[in-house]
DRENTORKOL-3810 file (N, C-alpha, C; in nm, 4 decimals):
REM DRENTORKOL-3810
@n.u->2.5596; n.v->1.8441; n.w->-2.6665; ca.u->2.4573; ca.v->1.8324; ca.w->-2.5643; c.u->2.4978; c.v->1.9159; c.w->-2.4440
@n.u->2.4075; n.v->1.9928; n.w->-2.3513; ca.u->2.4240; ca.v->2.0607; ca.w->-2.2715; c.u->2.4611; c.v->1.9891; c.w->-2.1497
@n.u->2.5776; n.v->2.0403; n.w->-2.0513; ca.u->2.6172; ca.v->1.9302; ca.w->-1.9457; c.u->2.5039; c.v->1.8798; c.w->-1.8796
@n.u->2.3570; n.v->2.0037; n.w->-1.8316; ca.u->2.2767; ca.v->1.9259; ca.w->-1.7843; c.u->2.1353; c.v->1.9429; c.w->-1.8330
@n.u->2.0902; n.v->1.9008; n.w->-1.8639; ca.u->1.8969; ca.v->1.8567; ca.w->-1.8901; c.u->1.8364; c.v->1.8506; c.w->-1.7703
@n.u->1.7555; n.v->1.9613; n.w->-1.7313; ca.u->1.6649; ca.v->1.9106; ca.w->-1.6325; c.u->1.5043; c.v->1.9018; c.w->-1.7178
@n.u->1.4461; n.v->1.7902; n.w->-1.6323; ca.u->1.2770; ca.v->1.7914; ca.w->-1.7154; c.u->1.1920; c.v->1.7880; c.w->-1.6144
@n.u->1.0408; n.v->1.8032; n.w->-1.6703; ca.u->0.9718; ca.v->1.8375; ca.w->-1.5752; c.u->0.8535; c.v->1.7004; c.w->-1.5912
@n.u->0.7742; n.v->1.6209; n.w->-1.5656; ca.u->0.6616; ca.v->1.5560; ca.w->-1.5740; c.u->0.5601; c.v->1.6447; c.w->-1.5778
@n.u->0.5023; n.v->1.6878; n.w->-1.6467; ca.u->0.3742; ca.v->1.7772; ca.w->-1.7036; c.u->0.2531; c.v->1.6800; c.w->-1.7015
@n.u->0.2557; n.v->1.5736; n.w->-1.7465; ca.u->0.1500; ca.v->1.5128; ca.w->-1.7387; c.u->0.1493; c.v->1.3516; c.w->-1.7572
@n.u->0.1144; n.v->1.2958; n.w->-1.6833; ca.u->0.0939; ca.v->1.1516; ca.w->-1.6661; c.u->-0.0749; c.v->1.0619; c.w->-1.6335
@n.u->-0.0883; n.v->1.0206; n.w->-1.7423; ca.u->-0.2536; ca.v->0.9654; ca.w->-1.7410; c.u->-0.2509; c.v->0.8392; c.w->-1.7879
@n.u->-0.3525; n.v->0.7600; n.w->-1.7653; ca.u->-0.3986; ca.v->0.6294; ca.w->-1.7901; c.u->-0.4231; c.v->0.6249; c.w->-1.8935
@n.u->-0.4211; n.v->0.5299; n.w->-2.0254; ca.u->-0.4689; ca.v->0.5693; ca.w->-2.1420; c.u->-0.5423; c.v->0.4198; c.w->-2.1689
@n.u->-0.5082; n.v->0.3154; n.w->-2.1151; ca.u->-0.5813; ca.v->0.1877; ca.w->-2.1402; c.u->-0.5209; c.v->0.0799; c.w->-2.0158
@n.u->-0.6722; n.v->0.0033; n.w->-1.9800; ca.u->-0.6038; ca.v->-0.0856; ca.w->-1.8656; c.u->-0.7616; c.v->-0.1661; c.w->-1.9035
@n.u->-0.6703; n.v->-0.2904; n.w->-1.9237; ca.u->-0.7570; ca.v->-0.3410; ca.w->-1.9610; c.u->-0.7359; c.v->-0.5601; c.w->-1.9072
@n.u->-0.8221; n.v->-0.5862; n.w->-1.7720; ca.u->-0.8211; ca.v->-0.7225; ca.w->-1.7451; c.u->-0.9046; c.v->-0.8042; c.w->-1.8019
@n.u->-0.8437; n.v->-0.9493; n.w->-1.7851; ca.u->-0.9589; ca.v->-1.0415; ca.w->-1.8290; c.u->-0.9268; c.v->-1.1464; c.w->-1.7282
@n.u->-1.0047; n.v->-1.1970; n.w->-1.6980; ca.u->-0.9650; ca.v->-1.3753; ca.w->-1.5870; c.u->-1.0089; c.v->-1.4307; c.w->-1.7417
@n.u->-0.9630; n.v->-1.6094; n.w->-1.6482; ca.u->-0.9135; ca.v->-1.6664; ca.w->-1.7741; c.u->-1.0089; c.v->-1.7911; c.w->-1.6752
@n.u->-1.1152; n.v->-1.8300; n.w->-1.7281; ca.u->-1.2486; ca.v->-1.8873; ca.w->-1.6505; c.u->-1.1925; c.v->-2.0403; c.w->-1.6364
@n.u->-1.1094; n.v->-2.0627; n.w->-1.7629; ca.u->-1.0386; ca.v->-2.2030; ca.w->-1.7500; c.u->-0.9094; c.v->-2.2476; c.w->-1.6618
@n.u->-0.9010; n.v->-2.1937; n.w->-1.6276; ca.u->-0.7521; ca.v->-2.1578; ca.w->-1.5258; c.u->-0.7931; c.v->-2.2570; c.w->-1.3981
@n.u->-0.6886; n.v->-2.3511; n.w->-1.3551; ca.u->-0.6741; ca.v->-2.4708; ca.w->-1.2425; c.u->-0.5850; c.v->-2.3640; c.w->-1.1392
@n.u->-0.5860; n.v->-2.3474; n.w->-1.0377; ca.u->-0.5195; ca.v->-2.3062; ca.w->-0.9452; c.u->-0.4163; c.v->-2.3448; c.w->-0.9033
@n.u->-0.3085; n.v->-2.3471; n.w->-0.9148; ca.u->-0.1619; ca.v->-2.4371; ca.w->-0.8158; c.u->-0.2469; c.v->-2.4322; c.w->-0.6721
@n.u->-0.1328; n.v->-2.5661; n.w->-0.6156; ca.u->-0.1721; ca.v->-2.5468; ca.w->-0.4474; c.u->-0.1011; c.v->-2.4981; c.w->-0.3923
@n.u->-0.1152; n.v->-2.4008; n.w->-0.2841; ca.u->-0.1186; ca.v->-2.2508; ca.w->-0.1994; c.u->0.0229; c.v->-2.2869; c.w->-0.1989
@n.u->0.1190; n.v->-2.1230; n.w->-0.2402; ca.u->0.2170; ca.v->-2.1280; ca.w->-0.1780; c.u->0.3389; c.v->-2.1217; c.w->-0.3293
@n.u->0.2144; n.v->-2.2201; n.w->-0.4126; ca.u->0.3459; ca.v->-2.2560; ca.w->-0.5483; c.u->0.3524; c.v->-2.1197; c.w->-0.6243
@n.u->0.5010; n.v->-2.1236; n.w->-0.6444; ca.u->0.5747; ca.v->-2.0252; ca.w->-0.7129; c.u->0.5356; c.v->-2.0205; c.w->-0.8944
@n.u->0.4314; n.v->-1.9121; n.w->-0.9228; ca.u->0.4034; ca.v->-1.9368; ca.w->-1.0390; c.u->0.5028; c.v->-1.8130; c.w->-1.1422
@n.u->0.5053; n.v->-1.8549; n.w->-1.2509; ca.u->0.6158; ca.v->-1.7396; ca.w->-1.3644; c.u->0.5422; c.v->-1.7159; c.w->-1.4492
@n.u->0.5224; n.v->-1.5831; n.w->-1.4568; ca.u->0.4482; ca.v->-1.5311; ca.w->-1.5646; c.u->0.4875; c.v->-1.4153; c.w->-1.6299
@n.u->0.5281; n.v->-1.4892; n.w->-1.7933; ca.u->0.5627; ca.v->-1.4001; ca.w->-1.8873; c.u->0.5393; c.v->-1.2078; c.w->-1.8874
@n.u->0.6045; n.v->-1.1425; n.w->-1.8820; ca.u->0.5286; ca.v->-1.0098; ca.w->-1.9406; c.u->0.6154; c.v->-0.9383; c.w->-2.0255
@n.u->0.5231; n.v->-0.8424; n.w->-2.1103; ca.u->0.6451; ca.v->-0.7331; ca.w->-2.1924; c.u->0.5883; c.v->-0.6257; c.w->-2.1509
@n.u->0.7249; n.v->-0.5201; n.w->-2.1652; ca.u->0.7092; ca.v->-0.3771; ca.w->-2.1462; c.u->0.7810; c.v->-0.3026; c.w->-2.2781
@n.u->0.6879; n.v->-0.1999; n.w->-2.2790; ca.u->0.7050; ca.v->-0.1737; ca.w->-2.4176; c.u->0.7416; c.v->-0.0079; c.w->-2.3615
@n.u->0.8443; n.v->0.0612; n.w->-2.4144; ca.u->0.8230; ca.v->0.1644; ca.w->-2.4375; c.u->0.8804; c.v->0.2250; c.w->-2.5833
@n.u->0.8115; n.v->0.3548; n.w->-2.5403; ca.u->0.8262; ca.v->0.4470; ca.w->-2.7021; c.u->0.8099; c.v->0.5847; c.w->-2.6947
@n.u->0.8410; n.v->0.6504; n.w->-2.7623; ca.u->0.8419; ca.v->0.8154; ca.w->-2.7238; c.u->0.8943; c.v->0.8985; c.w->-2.8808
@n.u->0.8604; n.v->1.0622; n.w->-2.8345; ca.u->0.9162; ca.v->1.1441; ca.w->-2.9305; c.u->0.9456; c.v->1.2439; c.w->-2.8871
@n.u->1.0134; n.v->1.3426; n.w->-2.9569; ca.u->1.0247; ca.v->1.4652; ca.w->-2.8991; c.u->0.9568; c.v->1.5275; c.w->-3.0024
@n.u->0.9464; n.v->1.6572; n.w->-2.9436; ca.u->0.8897; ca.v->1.7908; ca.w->-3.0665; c.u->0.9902; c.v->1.8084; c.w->-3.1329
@n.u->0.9440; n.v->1.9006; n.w->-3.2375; ca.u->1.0451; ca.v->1.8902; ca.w->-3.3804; c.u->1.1953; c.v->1.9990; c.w->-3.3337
@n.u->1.1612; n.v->2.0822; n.w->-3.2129; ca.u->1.2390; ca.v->2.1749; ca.w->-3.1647; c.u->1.3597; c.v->2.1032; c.w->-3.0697
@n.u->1.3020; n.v->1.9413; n.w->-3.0009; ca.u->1.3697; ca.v->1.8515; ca.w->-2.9152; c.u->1.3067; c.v->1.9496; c.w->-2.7387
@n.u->1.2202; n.v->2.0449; n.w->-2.7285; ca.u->1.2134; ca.v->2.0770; ca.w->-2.6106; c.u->1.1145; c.v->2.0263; c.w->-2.5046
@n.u->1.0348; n.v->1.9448; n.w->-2.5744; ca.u->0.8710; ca.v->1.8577; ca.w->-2.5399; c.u->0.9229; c.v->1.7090; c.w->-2.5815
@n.u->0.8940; n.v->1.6016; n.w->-2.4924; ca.u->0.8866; ca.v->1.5107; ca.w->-2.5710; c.u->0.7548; c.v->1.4513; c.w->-2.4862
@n.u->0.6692; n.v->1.3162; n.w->-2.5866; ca.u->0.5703; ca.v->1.2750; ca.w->-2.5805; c.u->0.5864; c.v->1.1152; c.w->-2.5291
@n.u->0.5688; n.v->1.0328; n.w->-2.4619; ca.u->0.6316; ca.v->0.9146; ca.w->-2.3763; c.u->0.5222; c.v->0.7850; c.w->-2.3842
@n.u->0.5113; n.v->0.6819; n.w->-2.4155; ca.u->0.4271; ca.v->0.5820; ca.w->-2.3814; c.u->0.5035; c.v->0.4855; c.w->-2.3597
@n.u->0.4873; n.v->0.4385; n.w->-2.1968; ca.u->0.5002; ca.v->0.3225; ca.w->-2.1421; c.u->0.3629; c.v->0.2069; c.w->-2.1277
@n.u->0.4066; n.v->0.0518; n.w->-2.2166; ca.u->0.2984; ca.v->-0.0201; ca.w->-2.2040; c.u->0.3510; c.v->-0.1448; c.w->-2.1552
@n.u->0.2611; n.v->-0.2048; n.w->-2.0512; ca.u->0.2532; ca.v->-0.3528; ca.w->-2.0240; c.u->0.1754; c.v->-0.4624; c.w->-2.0273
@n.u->0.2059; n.v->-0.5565; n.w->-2.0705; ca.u->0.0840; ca.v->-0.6876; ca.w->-2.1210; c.u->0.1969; c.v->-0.8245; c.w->-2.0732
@n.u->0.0716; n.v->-0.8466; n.w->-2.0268; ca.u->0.1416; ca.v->-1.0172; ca.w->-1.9472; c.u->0.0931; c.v->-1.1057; c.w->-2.0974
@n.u->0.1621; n.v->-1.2135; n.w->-2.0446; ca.u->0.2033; ca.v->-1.3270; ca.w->-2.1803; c.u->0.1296; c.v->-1.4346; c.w->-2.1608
@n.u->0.0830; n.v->-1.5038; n.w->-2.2627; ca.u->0.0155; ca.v->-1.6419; ca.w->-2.2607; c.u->-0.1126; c.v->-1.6723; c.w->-2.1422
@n.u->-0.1823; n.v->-1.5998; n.w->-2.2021; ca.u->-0.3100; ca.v->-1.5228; ca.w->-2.1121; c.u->-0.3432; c.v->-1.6661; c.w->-2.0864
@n.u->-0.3823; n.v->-1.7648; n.w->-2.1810; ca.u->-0.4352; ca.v->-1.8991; ca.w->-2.1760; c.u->-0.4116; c.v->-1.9837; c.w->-2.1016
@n.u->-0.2979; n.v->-1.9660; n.w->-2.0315; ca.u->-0.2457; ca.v->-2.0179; ca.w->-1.9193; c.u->-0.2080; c.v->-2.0029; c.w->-1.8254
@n.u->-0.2516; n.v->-1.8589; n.w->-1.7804; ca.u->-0.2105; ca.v->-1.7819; ca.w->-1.6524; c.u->-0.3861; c.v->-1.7459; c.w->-1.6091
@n.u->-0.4578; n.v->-1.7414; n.w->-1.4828; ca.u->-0.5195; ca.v->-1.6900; ca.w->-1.4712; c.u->-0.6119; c.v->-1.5891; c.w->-1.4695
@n.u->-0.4908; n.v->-1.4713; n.w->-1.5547; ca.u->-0.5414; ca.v->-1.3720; ca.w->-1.6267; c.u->-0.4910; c.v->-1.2896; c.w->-1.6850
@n.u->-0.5397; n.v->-1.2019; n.w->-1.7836; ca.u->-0.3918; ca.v->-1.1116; ca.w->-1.8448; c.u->-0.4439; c.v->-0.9855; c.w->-1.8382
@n.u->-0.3149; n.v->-0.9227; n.w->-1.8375; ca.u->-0.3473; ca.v->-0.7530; ca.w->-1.8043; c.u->-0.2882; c.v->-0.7160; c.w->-1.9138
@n.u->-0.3716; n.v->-0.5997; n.w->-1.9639; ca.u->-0.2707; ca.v->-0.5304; ca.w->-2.0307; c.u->-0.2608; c.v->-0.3773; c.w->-1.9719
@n.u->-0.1889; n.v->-0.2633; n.w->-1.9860; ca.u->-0.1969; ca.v->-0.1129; ca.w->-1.9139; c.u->-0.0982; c.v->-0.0460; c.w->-2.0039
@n.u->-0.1333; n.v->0.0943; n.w->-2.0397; ca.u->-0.0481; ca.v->0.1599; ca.w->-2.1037; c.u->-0.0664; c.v->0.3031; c.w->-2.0442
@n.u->0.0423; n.v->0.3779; n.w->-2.0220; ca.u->0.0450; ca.v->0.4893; ca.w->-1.9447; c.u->0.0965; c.v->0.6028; c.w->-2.0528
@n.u->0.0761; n.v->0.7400; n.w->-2.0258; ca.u->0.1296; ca.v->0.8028; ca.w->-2.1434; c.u->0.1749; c.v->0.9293; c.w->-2.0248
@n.u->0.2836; n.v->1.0017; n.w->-2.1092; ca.u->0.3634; ca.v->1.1005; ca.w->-2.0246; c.u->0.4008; c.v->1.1978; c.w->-2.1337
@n.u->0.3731; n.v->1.3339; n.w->-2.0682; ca.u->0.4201; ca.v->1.4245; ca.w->-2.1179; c.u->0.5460; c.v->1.5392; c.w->-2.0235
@n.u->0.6848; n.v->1.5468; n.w->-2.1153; ca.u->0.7959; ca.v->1.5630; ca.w->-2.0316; c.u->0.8384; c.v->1.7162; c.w->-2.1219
@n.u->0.8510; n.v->1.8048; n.w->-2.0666; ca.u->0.8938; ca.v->1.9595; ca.w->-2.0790; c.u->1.0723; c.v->1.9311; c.w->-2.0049
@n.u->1.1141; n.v->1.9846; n.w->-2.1510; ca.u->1.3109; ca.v->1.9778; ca.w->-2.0731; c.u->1.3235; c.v->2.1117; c.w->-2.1079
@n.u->1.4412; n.v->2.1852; n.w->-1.9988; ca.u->1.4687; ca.v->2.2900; ca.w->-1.9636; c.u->1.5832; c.v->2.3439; c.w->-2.0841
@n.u->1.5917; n.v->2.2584; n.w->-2.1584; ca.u->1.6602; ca.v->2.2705; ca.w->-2.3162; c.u->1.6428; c.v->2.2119; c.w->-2.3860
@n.u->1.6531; n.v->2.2325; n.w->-2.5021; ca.u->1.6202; ca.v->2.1109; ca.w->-2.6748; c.u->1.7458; c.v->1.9899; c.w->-2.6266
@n.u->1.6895; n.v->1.8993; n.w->-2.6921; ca.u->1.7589; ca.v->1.8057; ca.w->-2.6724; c.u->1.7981; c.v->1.7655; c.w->-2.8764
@n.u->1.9183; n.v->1.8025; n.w->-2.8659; ca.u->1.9311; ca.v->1.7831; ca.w->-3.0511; c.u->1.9219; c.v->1.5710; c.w->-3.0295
@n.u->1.8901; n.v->1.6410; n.w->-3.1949; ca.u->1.8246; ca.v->1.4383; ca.w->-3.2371; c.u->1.9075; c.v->1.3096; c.w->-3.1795
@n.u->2.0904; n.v->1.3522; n.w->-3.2197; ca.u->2.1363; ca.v->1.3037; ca.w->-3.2025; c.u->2.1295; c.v->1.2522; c.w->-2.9973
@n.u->2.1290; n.v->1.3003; n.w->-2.9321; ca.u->2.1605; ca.v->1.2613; ca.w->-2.7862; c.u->1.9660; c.v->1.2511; c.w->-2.7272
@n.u->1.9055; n.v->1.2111; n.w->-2.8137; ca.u->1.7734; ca.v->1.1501; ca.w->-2.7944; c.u->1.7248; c.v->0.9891; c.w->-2.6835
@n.u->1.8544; n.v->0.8960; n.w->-2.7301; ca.u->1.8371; ca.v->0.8133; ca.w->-2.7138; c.u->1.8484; c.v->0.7488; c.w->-2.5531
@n.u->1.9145; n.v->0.8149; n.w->-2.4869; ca.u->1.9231; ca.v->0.8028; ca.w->-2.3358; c.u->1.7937; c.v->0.8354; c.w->-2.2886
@n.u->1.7526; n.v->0.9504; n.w->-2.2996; ca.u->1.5600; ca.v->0.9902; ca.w->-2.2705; c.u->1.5181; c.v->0.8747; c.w->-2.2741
@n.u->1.4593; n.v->0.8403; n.w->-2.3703; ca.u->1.3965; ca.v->0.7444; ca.w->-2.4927; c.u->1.4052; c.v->0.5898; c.w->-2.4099
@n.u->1.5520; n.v->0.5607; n.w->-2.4137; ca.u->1.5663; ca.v->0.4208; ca.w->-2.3392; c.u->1.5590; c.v->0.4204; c.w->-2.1742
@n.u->1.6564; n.v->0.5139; n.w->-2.1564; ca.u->1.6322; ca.v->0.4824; ca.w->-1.9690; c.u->1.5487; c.v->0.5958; c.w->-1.8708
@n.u->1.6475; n.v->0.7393; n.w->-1.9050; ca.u->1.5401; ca.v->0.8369; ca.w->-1.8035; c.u->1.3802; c.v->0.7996; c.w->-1.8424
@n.u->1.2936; n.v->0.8853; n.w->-1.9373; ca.u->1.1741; ca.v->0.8005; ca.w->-1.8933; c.u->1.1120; c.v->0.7173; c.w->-1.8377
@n.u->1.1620; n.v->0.6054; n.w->-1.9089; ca.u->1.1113; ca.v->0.4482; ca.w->-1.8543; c.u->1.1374; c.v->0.4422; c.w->-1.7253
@n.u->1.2563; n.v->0.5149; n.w->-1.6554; ca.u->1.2378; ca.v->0.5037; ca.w->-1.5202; c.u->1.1785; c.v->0.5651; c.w->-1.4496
@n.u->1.1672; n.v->0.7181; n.w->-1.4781; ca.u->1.0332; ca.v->0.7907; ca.w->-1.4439; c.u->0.9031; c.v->0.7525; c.w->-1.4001
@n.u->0.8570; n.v->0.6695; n.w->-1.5444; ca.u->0.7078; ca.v->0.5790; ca.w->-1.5406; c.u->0.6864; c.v->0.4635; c.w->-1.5029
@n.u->0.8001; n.v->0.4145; n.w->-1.4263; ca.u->0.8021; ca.v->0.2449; ca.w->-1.4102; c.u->0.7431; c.v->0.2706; c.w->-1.2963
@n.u->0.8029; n.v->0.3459; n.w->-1.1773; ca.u->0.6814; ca.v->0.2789; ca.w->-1.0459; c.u->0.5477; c.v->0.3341; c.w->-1.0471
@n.u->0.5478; n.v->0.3616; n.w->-1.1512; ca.u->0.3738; ca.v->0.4627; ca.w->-1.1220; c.u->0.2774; c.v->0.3049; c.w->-1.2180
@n.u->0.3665; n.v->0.2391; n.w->-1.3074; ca.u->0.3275; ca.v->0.1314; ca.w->-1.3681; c.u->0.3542; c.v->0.0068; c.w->-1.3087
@n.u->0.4479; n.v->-0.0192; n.w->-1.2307; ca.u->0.4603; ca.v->-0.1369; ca.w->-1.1026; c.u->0.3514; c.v->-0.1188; c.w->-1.0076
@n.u->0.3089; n.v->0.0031; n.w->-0.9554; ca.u->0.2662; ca.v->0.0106; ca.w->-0.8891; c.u->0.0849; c.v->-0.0612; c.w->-0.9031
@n.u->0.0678; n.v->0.0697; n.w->-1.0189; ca.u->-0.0873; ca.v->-0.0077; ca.w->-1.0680; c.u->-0.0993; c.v->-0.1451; c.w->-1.1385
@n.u->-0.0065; n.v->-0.2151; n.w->-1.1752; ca.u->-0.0296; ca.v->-0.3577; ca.w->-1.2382; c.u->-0.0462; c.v->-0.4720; c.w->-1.0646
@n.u->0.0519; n.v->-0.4103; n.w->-0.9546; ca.u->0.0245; ca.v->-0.4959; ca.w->-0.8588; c.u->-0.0844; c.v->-0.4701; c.w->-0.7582
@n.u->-0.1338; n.v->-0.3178; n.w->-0.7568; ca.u->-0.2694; ca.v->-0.2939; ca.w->-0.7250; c.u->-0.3707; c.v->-0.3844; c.w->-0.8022
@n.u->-0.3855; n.v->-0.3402; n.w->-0.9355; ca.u->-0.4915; ca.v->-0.3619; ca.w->-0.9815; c.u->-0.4845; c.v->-0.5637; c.w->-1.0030
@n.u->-0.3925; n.v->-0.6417; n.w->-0.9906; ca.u->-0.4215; ca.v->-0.7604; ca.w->-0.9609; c.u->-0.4336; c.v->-0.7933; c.w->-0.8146
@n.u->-0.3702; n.v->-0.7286; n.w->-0.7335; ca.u->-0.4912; ca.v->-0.7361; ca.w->-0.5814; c.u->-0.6241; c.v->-0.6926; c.w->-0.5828
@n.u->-0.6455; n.v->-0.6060; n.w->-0.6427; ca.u->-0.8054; ca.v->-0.5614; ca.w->-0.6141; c.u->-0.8956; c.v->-0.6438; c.w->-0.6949
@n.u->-0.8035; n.v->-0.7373; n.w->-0.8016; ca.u->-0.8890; ca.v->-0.8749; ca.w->-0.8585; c.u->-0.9240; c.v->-0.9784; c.w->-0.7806
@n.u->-0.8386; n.v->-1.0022; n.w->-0.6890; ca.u->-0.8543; ca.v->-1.0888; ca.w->-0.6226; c.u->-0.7421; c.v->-1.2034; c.w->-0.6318
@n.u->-0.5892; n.v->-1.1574; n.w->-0.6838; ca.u->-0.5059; ca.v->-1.3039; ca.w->-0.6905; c.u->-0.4138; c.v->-1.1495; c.w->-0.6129
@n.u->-0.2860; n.v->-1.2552; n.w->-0.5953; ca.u->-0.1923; ca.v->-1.2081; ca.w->-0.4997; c.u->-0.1030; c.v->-1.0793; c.w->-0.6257
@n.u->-0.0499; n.v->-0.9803; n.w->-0.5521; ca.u->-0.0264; ca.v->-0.8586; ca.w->-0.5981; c.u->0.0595; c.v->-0.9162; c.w->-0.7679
@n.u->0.0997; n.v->-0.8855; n.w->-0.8228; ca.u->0.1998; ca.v->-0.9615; ca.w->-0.9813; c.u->0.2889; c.v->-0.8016; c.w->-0.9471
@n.u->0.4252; n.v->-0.8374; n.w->-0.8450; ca.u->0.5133; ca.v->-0.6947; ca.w->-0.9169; c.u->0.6565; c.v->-0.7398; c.w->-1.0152
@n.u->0.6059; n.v->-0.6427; n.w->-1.0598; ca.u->0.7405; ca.v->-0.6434; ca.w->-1.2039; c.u->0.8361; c.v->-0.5977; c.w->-1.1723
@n.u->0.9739; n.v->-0.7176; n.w->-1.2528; ca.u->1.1070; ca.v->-0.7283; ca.w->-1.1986; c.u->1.1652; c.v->-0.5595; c.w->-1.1997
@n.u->1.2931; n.v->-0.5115; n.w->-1.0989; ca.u->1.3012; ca.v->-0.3958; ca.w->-1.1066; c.u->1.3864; c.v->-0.4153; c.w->-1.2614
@n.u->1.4748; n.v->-0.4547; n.w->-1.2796; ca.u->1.5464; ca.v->-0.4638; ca.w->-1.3321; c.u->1.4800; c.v->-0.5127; c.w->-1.5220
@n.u->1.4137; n.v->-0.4497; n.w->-1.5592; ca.u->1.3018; ca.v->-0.4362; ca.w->-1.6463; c.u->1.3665; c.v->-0.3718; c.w->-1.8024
@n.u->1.4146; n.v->-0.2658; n.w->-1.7473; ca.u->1.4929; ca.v->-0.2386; ca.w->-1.8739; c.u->1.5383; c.v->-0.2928; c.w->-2.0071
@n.u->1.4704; n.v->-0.1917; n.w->-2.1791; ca.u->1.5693; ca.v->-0.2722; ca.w->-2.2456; c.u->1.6575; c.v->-0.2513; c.w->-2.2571
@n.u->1.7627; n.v->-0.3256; n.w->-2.3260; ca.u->1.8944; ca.v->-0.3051; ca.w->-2.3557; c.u->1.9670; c.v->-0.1709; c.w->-2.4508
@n.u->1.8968; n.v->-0.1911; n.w->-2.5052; ca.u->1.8784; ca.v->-0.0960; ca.w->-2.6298; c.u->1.7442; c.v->-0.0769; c.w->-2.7124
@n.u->1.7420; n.v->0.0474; n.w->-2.8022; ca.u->1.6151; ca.v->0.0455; ca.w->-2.8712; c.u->1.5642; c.v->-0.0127; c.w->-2.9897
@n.u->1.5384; n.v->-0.0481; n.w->-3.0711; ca.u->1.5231; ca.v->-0.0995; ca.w->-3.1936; c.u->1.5029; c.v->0.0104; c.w->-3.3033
@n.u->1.6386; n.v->-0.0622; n.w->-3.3989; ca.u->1.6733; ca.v->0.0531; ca.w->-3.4422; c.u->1.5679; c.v->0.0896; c.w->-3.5840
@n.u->1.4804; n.v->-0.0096; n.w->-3.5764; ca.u->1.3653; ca.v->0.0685; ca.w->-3.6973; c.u->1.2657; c.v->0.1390; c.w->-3.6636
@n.u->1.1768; n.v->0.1601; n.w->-3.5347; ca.u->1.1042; ca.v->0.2827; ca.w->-3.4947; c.u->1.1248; c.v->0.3405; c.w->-3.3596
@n.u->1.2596; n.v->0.3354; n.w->-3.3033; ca.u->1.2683; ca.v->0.4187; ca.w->-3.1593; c.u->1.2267; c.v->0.3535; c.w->-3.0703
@n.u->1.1040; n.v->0.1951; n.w->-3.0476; ca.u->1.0522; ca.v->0.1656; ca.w->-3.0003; c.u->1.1234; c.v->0.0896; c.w->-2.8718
@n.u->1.1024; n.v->0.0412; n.w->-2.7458; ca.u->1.2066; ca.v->-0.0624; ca.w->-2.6697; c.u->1.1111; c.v->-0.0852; c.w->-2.6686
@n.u->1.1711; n.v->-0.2697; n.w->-2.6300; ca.u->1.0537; ca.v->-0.3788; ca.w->-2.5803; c.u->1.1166; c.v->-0.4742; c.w->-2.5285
@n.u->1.0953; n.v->-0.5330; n.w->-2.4168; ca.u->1.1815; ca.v->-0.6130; ca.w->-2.3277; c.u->1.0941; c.v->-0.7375; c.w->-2.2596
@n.u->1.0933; n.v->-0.8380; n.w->-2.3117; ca.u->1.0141; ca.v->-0.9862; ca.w->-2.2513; c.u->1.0971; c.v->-1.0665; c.w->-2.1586
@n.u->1.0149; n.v->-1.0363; n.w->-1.9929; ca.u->1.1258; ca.v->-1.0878; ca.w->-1.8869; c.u->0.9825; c.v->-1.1752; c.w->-1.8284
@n.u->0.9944; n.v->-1.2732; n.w->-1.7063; ca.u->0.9611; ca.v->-1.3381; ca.w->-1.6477; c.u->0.9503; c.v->-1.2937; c.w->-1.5187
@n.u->0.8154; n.v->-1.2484; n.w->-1.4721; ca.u->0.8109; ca.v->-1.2122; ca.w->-1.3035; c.u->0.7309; c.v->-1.3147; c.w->-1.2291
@n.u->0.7847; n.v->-1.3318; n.w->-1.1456; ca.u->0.6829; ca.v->-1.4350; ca.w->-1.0263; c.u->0.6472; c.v->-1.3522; c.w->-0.9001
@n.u->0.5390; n.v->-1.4934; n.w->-0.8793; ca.u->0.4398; ca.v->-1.4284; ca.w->-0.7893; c.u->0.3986; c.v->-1.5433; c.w->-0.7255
@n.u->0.3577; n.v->-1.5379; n.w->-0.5814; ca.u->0.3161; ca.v->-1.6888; ca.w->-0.4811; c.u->0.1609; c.v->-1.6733; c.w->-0.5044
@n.u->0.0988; n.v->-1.7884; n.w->-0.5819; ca.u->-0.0352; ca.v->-1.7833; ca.w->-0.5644; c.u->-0.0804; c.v->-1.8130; c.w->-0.4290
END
């Protein structure tokens, strides 16, 4: 691997965002600290050369049925590196640079877009990261618990 990789963000777009309120939902009284499940999913590839790779970061809150509402949002990124990246040293991209790339542009719109619903902002823990990837499709996926003061 080359000592350094620089990349470029070429392109970053919305690809699905999608709310629902949850009509059955009781309100806590003002103030209570509510926890609500979410996963973040990411996944990616490179071109067959390793000099392009292709990026999807997704998020969906948990147990819609009992939270006031569930979001789901998936963002997609396209990343140009200033060298091939051979197969083997893939996996750092893949798990952390990206995902950190696309995380505040995806913190950002999950706590917009539940203010502009009308409940108090939902931001996701920084510390979000998975551990590692799963080693049958490249995929990470990480189920953490963020709160929020209704």
């Amino acid at each position: 691997m080359p000592s350094r990789i620089n990349f470029e963000l070429n392109k970053l777009r919305l690809i699905k965002s999608l709310f629902t309120t949850n009509p059955g939902y009781h309100p806590p009284a003002p103030g209570e600290l509510i926890a609500m499940g979410v996963t973040l999913r990411n996944g990616g590839e490179f071109s067959a050369d390793g000099g392009q790779a292709h990026f999807v970061q997704s998020f969906k809150t948990q147990a819609a049925y009992e939270m006031p509402f569930s979001l789901e949002v998936e963002f997609e990124a396209l990343f140009a590196l200033s060298a091939p990246v051979a197969h083997a040293d893939r996996e750092p991209f893949l798990v952390h640079i990206f995902p950190q790339v696309i995380f505040p542009f995806m913190r950002e719109y999950v706590a917009d877009t539940t203010r502009r619903a009308g409940f108090p902002p939902l931001l996701i823990n920084q510390s979000f990261y998975p551990d590692s990837p799963s080693e049958v499709d490249g995929q990470t996926e990480k189920v953490v618990t963020s709160k929020w003061i209704h």
